[in-house]
C-alpha positions as CSV (number, residue, x, y, z in Angstrom):
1,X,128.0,56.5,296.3
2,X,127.0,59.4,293.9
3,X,128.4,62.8,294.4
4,X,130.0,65.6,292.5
5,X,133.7,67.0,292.0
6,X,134.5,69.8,289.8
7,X,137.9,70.9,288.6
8,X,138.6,74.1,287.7
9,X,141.7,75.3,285.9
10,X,140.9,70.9,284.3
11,X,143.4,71.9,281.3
12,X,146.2,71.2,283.8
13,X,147.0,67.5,282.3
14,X,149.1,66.6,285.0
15,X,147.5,67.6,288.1
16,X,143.8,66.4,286.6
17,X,144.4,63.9,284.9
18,X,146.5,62.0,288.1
19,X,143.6,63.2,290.5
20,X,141.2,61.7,288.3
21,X,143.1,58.0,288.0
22,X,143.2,58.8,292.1
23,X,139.7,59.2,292.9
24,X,138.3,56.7,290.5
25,X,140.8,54.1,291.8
26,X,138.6,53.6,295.0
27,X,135.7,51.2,294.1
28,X,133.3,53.0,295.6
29,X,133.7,55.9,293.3
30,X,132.5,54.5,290.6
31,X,129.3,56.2,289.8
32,X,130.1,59.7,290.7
33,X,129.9,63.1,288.7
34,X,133.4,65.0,287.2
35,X,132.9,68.2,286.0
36,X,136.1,70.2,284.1
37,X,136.2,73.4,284.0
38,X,138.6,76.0,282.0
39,X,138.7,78.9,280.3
40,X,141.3,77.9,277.5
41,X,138.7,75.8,275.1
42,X,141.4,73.6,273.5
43,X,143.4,72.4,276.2
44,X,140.2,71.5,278.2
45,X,138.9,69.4,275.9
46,X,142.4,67.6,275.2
47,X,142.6,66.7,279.1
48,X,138.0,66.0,278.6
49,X,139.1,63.3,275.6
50,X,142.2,62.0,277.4
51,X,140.3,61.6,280.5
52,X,136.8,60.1,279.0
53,X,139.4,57.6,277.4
54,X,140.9,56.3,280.9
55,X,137.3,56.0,282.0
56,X,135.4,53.4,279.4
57,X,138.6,51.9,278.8
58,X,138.0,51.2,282.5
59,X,134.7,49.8,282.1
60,X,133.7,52.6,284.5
61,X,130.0,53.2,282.7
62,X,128.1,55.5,285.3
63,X,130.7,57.8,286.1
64,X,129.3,61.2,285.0
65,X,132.1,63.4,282.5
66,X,131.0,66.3,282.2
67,X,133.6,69.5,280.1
68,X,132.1,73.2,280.0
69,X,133.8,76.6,280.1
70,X,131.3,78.0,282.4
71,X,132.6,78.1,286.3
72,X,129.2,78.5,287.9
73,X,127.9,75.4,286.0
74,X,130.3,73.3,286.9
75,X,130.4,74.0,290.4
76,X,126.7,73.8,290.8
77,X,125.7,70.9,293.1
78,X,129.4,70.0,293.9
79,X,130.4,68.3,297.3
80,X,133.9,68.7,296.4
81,X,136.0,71.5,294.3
82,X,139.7,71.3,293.0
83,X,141.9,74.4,291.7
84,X,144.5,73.7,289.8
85,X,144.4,76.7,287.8
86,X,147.4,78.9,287.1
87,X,146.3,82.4,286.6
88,X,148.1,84.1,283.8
89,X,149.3,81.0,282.3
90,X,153.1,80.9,281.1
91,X,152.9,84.4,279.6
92,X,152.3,85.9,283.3
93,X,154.7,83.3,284.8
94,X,157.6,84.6,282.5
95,X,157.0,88.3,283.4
96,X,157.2,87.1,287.0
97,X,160.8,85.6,286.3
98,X,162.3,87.9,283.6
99,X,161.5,91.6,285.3
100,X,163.0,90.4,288.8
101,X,165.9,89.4,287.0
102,X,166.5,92.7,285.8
103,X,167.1,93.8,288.9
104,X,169.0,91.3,290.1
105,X,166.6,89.0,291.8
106,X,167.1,85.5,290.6
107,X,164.6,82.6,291.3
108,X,164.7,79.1,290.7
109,X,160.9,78.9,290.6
110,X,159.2,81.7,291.3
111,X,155.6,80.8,292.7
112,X,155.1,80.8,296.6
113,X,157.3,83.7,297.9
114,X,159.9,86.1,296.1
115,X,158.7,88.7,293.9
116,X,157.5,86.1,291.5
117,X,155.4,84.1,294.3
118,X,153.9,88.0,295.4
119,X,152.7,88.4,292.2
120,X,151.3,85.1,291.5
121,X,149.1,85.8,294.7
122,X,148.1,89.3,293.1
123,X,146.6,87.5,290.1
124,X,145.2,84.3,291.8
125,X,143.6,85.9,294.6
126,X,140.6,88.0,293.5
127,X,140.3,84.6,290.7
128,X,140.4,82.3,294.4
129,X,137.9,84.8,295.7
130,X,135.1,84.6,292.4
131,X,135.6,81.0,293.1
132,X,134.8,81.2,296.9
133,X,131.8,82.9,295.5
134,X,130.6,80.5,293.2
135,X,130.9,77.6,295.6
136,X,129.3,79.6,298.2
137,X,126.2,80.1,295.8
138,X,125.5,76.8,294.5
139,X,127.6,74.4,295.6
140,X,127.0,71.8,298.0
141,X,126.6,73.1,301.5
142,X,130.1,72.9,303.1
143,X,131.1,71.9,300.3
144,X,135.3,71.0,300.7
145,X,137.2,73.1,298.4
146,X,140.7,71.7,298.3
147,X,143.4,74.0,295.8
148,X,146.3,72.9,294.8
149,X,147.0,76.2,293.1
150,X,150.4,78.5,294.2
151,X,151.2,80.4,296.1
152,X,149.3,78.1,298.5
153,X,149.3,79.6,301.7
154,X,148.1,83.1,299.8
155,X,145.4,81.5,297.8
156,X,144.4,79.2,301.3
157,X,145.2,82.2,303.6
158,X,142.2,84.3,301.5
159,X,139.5,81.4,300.8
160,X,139.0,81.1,304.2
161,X,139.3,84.6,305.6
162,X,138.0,86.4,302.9
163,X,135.9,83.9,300.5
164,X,134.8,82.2,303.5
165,X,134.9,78.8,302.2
166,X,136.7,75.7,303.9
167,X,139.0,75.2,302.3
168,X,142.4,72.8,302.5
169,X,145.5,73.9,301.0
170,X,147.3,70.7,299.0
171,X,150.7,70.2,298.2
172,X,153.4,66.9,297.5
173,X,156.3,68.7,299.0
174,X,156.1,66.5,302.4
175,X,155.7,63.2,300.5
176,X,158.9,64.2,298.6
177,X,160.8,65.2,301.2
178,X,160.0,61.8,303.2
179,X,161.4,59.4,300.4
180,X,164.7,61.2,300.4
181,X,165.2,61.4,303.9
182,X,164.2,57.5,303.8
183,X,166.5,56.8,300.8
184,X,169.6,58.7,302.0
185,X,169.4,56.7,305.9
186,X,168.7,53.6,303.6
187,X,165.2,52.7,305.5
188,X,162.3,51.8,303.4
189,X,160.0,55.0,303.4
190,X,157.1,53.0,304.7
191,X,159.0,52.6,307.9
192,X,160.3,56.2,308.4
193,X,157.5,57.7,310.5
194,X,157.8,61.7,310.4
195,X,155.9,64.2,311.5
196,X,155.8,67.9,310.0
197,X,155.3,71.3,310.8
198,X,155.9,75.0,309.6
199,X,154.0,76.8,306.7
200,X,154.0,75.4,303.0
201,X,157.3,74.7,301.4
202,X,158.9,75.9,304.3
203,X,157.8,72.7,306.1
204,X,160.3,70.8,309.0
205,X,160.7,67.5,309.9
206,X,160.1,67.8,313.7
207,X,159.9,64.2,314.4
208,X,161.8,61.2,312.1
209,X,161.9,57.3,314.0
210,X,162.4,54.0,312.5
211,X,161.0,51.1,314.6
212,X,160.8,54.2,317.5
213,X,164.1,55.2,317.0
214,X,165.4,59.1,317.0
215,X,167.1,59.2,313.7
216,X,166.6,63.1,313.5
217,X,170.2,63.5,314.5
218,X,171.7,61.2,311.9
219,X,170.2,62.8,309.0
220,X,172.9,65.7,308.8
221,X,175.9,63.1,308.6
222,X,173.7,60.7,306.3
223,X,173.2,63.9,303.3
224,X,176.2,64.9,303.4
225,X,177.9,61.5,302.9
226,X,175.1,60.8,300.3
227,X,176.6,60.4,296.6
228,X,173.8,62.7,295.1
229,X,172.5,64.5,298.1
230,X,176.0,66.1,299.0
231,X,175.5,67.8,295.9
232,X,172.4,68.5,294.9
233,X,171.1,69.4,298.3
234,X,173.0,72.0,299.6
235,X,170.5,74.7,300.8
236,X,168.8,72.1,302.5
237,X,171.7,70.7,303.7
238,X,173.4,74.0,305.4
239,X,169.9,74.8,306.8
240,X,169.8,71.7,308.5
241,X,173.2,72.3,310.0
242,X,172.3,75.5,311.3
243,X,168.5,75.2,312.0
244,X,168.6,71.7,313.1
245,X,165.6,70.8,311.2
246,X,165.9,69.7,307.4
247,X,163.4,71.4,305.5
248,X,160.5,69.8,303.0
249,X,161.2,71.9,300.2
250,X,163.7,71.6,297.4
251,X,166.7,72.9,297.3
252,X,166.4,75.5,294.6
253,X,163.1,76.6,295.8
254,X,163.8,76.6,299.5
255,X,166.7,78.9,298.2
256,X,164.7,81.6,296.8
257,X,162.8,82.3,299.9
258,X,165.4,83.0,301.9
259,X,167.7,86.2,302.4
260,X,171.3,84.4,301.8
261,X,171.6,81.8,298.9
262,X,171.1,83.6,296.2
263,X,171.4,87.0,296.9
264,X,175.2,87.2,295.5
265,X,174.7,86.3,291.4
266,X,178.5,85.0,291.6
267,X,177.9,82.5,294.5
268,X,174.4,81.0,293.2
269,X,176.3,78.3,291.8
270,X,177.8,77.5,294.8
271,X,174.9,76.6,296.0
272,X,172.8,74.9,293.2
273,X,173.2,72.1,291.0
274,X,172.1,71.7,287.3
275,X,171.2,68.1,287.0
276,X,167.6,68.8,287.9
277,X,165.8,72.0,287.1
278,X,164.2,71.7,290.8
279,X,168.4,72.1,292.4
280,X,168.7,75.5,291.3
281,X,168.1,76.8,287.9
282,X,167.2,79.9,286.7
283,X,163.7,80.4,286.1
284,X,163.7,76.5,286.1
285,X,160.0,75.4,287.0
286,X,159.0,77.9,283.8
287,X,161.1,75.8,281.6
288,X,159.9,72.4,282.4
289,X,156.4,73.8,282.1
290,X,157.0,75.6,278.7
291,X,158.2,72.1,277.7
292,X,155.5,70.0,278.9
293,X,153.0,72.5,277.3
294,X,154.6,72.5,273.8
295,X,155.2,68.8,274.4
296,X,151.6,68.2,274.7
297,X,149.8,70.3,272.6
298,X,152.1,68.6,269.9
299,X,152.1,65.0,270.8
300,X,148.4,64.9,272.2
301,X,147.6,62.6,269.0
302,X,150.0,60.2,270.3
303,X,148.7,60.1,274.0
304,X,145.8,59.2,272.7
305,X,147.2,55.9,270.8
306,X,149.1,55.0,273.6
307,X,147.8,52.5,276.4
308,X,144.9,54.1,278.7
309,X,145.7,54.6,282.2
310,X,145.0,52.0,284.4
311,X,142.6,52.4,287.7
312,X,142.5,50.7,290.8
313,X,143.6,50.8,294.2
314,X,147.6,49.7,293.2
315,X,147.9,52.7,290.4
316,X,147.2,55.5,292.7
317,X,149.5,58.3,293.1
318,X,150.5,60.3,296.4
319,X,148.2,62.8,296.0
320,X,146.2,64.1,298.8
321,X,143.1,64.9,297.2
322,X,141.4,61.7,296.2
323,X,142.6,60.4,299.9
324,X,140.7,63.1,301.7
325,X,137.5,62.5,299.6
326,X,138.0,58.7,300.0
327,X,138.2,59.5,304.0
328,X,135.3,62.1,304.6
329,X,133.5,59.3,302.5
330,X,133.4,56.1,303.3
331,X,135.7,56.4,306.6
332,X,138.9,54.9,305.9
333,X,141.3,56.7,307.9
334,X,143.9,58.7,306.1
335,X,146.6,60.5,307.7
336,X,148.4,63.4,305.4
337,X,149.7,67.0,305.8
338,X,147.3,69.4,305.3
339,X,147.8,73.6,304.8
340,X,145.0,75.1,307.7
341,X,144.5,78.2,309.8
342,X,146.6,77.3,312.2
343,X,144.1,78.1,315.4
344,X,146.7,77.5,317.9
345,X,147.9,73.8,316.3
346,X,151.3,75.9,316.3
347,X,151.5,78.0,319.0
348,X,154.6,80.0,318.0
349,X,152.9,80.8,314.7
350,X,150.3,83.6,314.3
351,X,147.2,82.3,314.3
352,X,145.8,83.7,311.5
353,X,148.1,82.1,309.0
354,X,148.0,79.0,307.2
355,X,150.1,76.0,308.4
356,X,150.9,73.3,306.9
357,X,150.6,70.3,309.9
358,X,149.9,66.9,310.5
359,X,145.8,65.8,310.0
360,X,143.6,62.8,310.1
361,X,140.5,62.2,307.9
362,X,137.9,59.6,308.2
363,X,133.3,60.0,308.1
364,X,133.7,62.4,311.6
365,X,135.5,65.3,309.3
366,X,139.3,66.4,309.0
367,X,141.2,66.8,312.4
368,X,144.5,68.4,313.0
369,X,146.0,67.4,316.2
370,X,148.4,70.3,318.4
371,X,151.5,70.3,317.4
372,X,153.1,73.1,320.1
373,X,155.8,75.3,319.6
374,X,158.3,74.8,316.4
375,X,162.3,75.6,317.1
376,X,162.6,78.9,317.6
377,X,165.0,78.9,314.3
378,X,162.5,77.3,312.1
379,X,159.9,79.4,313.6
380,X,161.5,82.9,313.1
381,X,162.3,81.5,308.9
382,X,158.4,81.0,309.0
383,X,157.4,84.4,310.6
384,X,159.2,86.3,308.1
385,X,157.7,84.7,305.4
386,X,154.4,85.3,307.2
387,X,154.4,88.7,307.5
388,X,154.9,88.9,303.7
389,X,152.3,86.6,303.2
390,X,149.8,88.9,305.2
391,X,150.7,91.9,303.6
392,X,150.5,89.9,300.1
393,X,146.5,88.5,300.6
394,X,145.8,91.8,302.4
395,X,147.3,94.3,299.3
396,X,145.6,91.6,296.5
397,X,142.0,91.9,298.3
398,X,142.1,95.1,298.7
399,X,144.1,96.8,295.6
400,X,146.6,98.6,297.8
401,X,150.0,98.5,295.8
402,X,151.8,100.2,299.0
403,X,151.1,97.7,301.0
404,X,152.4,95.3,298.0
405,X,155.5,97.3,298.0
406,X,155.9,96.7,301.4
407,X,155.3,92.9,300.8
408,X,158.4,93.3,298.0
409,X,160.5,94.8,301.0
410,X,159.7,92.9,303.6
411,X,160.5,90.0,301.1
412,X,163.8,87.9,302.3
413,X,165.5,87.7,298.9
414,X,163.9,90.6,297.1
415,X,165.0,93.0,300.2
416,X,168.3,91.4,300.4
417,X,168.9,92.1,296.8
418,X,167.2,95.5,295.8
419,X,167.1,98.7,298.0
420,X,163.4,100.8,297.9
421,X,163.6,102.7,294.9
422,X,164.7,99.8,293.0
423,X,161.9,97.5,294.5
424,X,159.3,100.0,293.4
425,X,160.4,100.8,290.0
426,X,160.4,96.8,290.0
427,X,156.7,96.9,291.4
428,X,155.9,99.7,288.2
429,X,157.2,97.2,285.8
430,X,155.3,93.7,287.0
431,X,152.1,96.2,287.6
432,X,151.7,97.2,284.2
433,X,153.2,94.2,282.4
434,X,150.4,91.7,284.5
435,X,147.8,94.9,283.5
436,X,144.7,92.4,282.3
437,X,145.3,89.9,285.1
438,X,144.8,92.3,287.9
439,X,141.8,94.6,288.1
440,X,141.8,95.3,291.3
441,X,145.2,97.9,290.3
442,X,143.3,100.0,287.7
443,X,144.2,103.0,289.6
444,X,147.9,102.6,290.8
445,X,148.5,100.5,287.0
446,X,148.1,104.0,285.8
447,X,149.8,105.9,287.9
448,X,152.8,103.3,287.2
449,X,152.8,104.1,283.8
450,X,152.9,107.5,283.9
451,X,156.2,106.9,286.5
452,X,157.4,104.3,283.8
453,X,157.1,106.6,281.1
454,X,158.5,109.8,282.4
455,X,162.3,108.9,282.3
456,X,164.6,108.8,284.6
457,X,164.4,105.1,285.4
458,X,167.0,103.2,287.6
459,X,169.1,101.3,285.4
460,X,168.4,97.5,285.6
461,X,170.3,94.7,283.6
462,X,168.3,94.3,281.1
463,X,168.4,90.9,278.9
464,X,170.0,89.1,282.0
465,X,168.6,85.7,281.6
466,X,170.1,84.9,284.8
467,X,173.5,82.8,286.7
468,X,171.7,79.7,285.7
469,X,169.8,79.4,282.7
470,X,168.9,76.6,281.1
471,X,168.1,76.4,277.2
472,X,164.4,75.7,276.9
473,X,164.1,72.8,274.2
474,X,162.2,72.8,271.1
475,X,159.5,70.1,270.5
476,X,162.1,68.2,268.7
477,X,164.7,68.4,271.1
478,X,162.6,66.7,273.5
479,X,161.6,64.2,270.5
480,X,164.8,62.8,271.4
481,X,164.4,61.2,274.4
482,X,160.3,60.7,274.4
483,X,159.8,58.4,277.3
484,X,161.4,61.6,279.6
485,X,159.0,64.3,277.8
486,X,155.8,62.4,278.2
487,X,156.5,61.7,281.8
488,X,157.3,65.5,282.4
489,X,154.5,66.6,280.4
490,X,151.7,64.5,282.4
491,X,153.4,64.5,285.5
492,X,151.5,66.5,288.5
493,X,154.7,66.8,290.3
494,X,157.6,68.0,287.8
495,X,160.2,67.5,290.3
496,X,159.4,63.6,290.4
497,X,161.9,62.1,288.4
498,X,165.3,63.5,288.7
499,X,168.4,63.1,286.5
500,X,171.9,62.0,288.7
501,X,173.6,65.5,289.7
502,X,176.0,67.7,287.7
């Protein structure tokens, strides 16, 4: 088979690097076309030299590498299209932690919902939407563009109203979620059947048998009892005891979309754990990744020493991505969890929204079966975090910082904490510090600074690094214990490997 995939945002080591080792694990892959794409010059081309590496190490002759800075190039004649760009890189990202803090808004991660997550989607959509473009124009026809970029439902939610692309939002959290639930009722995860439903990262499992048992109502007793659960899963946990449905997503990021965790700075430890960045830390994902960057960009020499990676059928990852295209393309059934418009596949959901559901891939296409009606609970946690998400796509295509206000209030955790004058001085501040990344703001950017620089400001806490900040190591630091750095630097999924809790 000879086709074409194109990355874009390809200096993500983690994510493209494991999608790559994914794809080229299936035999039949083995004379296709990989183009990278991404703007930053020097870390594309240590992921291109990693990469090409893997693949003659591998023996794998006709497979096509091709590296280039220009997005329309690489797209050109693609059948398939990853993002895995991060718009803004770390410098954005810490604006979207450190100015919410400020006002009292403190987020463990800080890139699906929460002020963070809105302005994420301010700067990824128009990006998502030039994409759409591209693909549109020279792409494949139909043409499958899969992102794995956050905030997920956002970027998903305006690809395929407003780009007009199909497009299939990606994510681990479901995978991850299933091997706890399996480790904590001691079952094998290859014998926990699940099914899932709800909206990315705010995912439930609906459905949980083992040899066609019901062991949805033995999951509560079996966390809490757990030696590491009971402690580093406590969001999860207490939403599961009220909600009666435990949730996909971590425990410090399920926190931080929700109006009552963290909304008190004196009780966010009660509710968090430190052992793992993913429990609960401040600003947490921002750290790991400010690691991993330094990390790499320092020890890329020795990655390139070490052993190659390894391809074939037993060294693939959990990844969606290279599943789907193995499915659509030779027509081995795979069965995954897949963000959609939802079209009525949850029928307490809106429909315009992107779910994140059961789906089946094989030659005949991707199909998503009906799911039905979600508790009413879990359904009502979804809708609020729906309405923001509509508001969010709706203000970033359009430029209309009202309605991205709005978005802000409407927020769970950001209304919970801030009142309205506070959430749109907040608004001024991440408007005119995120300036380059979002054209579509010219106007209201101005108008913010002029607001900004008239006096009079609310006063905010400013240098609060937060209830649970970590110390972000130094390259040597992390020189002390390399095996861990190297696995959080190339690791797609940061929250893989987790230390015993605290």
């Amino acid at each position: 088979m000879s086709f074409k995939v194109a990355f874009i945002g390809a200096g993500s080591v983690g994510f493209t690097r494991r999608l790559v080792q994914d794809l080229l694990g299936v035999p039949e892959f083995h004379d296709i076309e990989i183009a990278f794409m991404d703007i930053d010059a020097h870390n594309l081309d240590m992921v291109y030299q990693l990469i090409r590496r893997d693949v003659l190490s591998n023996g794998l002759k006709k497979v096509k590498l091709v590296k280039t800075l220009n997005r329309r190039a690489a797209v050109k004649d693609a059948r398939y299209v990853f993002n895995v760009t991060r718009i803004g890189g770390l410098p954005a990202f810490q604006t979207d932690i450190d100015i919410p803090l400020k006002y009292g808004i403190d987020q463990c991660v800080g890139d699906t919902l929460c002020a963070g997550g809105i302005m994420y989607g301010q700067r990824g959509i128009p990006a998502v939407l030039d994409f759409c473009w591209d693909i549109g124009e020279l792409a494949e026809p139909n043409c499958l563009f899969m992102n794995y970029g956050n905030p997920n439902a956002m970027l998903t939610w305006a690809a395929n109203h407003y780009g007009k692309i199909r497009t299939l939002g990606l994510c681990h959290g479901v995978q991850g979620g299933h091997h706890l639930l399996a480790n904590a009722l001691g079952i094998p995860p290859a014998e926990l059947d699940y099914i899932c439903a709800g909206i990315n990262h705010q995912t439930w499992y609906i459905q949980l048998r083992h040899k066609g048992q019901d062991m949805t109502g033995k999951i509560l007793e079996a966390l809490e009892k757990h030696p590491t659960y009971g402690r580093t899963e406590k969001v999860r946990i207490d939403m599961l005891r009220r909600f009666g449905c435990f949730s996909t997503e971590s425990n410090g990021h399920l926190s931080e979309y929700l109006p009552w965790y963290r909304k008190r700075l004196d009780e966010i430890k009660d509710w968090i754990d430190l052992g793992s960045w993913i429990n609960g830390e401040t600003g947490g994902y921002l750290r790991v990744c400010t690691e991993g960057r330094n990390w790499f960009d320092q020890e890329f020499p020795n990655w390139m020493k070490a052993p190659p990676q390894k391809y074939g059928p037993e060294h693939r990852g959990h990844e969606h991505g290279a599943f789907i295209i193995e499915g659509l393309e030779t027509g081995r059934i795979y069965r995954g969890h897949f963000n959609v418009v939802n079209h009525r596949c949850i029928t307490n959901l809106p429909q315009d929204a992107i779910v994140e559901v059961p789906g089946y891939v094989d030659r005949n296409g991707i199909n998503i079966p009906r799911v039905g009606d979600l508790p009413l609970g879990c359904a009502a946690v979804c809708n609020a975090s729906i309405s923001v998400q509509r508001m969010a796509v709706i203000a970033a295509v359009t430029g209309d910082d009202t309605l991205l206000r709005q978005a802000m209030m409407m927020d769970p955790l950001t209304g919970a904490v801030c009142n309205p004058p506070e959430i749109w001085q907040m608004v001024d501040e991440l408007l005119v510090a995120q300036a380059k990344w979002l054209p579509q703001y010219r106007q209201a950017i101005a108008v913010a600074k002029k607001r900004l620089g008239a006096g009079k400001l609310i006063p905010t806490r400013e240098g609060f690094k937060g209830t649970a900040r970590l110390h972000t190591r130094t390259v040597a630091e992390m020189a002390r214990d390399r095996k861990q750095a190297n696995e959080q630097a190339g690791e797609a999924d940061k929250a893989k490997k987790r230390p015993a809790a605290k």
